[in-house]
N, C-alpha and C positions, 0 to 999 in steps of 0.2 A: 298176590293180589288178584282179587277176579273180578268179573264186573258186574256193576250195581245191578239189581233186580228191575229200580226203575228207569221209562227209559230217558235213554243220554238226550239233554236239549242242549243247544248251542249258549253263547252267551249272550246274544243278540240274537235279537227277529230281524232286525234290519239291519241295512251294512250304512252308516254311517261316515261312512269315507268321503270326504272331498264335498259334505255338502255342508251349504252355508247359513249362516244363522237366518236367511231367510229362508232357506230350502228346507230348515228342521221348524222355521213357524206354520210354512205351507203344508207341511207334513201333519204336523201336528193338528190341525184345523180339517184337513180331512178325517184323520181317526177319530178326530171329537164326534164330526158330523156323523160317520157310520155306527154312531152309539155305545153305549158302554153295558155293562150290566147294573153297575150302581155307583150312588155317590154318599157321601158324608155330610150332610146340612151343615151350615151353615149358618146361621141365622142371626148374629147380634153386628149390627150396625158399626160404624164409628162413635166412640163414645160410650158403646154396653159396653156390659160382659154379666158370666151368669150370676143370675137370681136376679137381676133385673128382665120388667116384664116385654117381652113381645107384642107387639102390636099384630093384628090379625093382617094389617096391609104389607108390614113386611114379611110379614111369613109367604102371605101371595105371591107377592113380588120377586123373591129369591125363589122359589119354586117357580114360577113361571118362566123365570132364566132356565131354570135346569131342566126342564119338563121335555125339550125335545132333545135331549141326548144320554139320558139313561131311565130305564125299564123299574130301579129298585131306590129309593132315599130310603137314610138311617137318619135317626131322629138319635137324641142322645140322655133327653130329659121326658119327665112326664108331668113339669110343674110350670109357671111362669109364664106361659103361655106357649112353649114348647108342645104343650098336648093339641094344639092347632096343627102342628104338622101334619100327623098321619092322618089327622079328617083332611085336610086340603089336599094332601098328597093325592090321598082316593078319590075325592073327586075329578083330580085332575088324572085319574087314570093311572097312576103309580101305585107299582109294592112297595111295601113298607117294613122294615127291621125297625121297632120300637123299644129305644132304651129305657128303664127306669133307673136313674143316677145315683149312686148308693154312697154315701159319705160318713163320717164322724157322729151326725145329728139324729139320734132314733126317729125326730118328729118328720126328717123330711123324707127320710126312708122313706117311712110308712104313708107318706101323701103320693110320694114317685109311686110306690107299688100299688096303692090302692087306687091311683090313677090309670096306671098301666092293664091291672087285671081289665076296667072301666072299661078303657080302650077295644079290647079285647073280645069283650063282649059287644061293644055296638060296631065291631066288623072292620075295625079300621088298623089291624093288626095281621101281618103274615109270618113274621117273626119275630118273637119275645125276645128281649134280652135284658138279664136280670144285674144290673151292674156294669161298670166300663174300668179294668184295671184297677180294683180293690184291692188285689192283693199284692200288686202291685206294689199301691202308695200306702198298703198296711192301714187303710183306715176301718177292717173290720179284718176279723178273724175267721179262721174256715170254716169251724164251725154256725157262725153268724151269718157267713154268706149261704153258707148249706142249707142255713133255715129257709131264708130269704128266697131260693129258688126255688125250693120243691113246694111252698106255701104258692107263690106262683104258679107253679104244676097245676097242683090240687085245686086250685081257684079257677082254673081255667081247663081242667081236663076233657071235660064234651067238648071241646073246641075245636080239636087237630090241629094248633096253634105249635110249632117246636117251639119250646124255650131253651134257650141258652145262654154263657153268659163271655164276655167279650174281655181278653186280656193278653198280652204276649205269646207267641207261639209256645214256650219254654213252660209258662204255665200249666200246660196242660198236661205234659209229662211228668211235672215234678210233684201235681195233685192231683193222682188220681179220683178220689173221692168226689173232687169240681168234676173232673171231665164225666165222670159218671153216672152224675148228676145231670149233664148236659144232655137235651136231645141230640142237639148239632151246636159243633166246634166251631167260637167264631173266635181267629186268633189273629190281632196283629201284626202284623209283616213288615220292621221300618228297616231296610241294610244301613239307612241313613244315619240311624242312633246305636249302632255296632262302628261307625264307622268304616263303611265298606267303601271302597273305590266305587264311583258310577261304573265304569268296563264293566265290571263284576257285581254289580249290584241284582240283576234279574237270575242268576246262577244263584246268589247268595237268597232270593227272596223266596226260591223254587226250594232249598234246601230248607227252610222256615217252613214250610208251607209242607214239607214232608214231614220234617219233627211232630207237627201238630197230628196230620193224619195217622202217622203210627202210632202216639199215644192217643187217639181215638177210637183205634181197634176196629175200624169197619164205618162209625159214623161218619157224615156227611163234615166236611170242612167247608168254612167258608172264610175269604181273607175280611174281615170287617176292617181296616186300616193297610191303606201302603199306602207311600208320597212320597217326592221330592220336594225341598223348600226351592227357590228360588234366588232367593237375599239369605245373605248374615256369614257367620262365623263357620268354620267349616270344624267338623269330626272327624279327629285325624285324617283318615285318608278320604274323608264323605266331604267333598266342596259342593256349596248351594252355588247356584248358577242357574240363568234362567236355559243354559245349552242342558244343562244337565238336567232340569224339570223334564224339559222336553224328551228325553233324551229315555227318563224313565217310565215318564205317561204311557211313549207310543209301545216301547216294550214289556209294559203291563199291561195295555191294552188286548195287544198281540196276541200274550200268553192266553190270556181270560179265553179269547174268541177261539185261539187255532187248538186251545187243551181243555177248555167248556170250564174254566175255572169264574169261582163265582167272588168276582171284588167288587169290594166299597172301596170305591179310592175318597183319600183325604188328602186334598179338601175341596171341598166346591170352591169357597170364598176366603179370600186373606179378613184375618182377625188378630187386629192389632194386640184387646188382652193378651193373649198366649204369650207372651214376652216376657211375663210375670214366672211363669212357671217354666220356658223354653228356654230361652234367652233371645237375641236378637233372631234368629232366624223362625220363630214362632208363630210370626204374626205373615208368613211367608209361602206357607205351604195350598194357598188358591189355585185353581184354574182361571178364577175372574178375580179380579183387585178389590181392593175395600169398596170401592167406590162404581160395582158391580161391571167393570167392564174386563172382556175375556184380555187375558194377559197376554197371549202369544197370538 
């Protein structure tokens, strides 16, 4: 055995010994305050969920919660009134990762992409993202997605816009053709949905986060997705807890700042739909509660 190329990080940024559920809220509320590099929107209410429409005031309004504590929002739609994000974003001074939502339905596709190129062109766009875990839930095939992106490419070339397309670490290794297709690798990082212990969770999310860069070959990584839930049912050895949200915020945080790693953490805001497709811990993975107040 010899040792690894890359270098060795601990398991922890911080030693969490002996401090108490108020000593990891206090903690946690400073690292919010020293900012982050990005967050995940958020945006449907109690009572939405998608393809119901947005209103322009909450789009404000949850954006103006997040506006002084990180530098980048990830949008996730380009229909329904999601295309408000990244004009409000950049007003309010925010980069912007702009998804176009790729599903089962040829018609919404092509409203998401022709809305997103749109984007793109009136400036409200720093990085593309063609799709969010397609291949994933199989709702289009490689070749379909492969159209899908480089028509995006093509549409927006005088730009200097990257596009890329957002799904599993693992994804990227096991299709080449997507990752090479990608300008830059945006790969989800959950230890939560492997079931990893919390101890072990920022080791396990460092190893994610290398899989992706080596099947990148050189390109740029970025984590589009990591989080801890809060509430529900635990994965096997992954318990939600709000010690444990905590616990992985400040050592994602950590990592971002003291390794210059570039994350979208999810989620800005709890969202009760997600329970539909998660199960109870779905609607749990916020920094701020349904009912927009900071959780810790």
């Amino acid at each position: 055995m010899s040792v690894r190329e890359e270098k060795f990080l601990a398991l922890a940024n911080v030693d969490y010994a002996d401090k108490s559920i108020e000593d990891l809220r206090a903690l946690f509320r400073k690292v919010l305050k020293s900012g982050m590099h990005g967050l995940c929107s958020s945006p449907y209410e109690e009572g939405q969920k998608p393809g119901d429409q947005l209103s322009e005031e909450q789009v404000r309004r949850r954006l103006s919660i997040m506006r002084p504590y990180t530098d980048w929002i990830r949008s996730f739609s380009c229909t329904d009134g999601n295309e408000m994000i990244p004009k409000i974003a950049k007003e309010y001074g925010m980069k912007t990762m702009v998804g176009a939502w790729l599903g089962d339905d040829p018609e919404i596709n092509h409203k998401e992409l022709e809305n997103l190129i749109q984007l793109c062109h009136q400036g409200h766009v720093d990085i593309a993202a063609v799709g969010n875990e397609v291949m994933y839930r199989g709702d289009l095939n490689e070749a379909e997605l492969l159209d899908k992106i480089y028509y995006v490419k093509a549409s927006i070339k005088d730009l200097n816009i990257p596009v890329g397309y957002v799904d599993a670490y693992y994804e990227f290794h096991d299709r080449p053709a997507i990752t090479e297709a990608c300008d830059v690798i945006l790969a989800n990082c959950y230890p939560f949905w492997e079931g990893c212990d919390q101890d072990y969770s920022l080791l396990y999310m460092k190893d994610m986060y290398n899989k992706a860069k080596r099947a990148g070959n050189g390109k740029k990584v970025i984590v589009s997705e990591t989080g801890w839930p809060s509430q529900g049912t635990n994965l096997q050895g992954a318990f939600p807890s709000e010690e444990n949200a905590i616990k992985y915020f400040i050592n994602a945080q950590k990592w971002s700042q003291e390794e210059g790693i570039e994350i979208f953490y999810f989620s800005s805001f709890d969202e009760s739909w997600k329970v539909g497709s998660e199960g109870d811990v779905g609607a749990y993975w916020g920094i701020w509660d349904k009912d927009e107040n900071l959780k810790y």
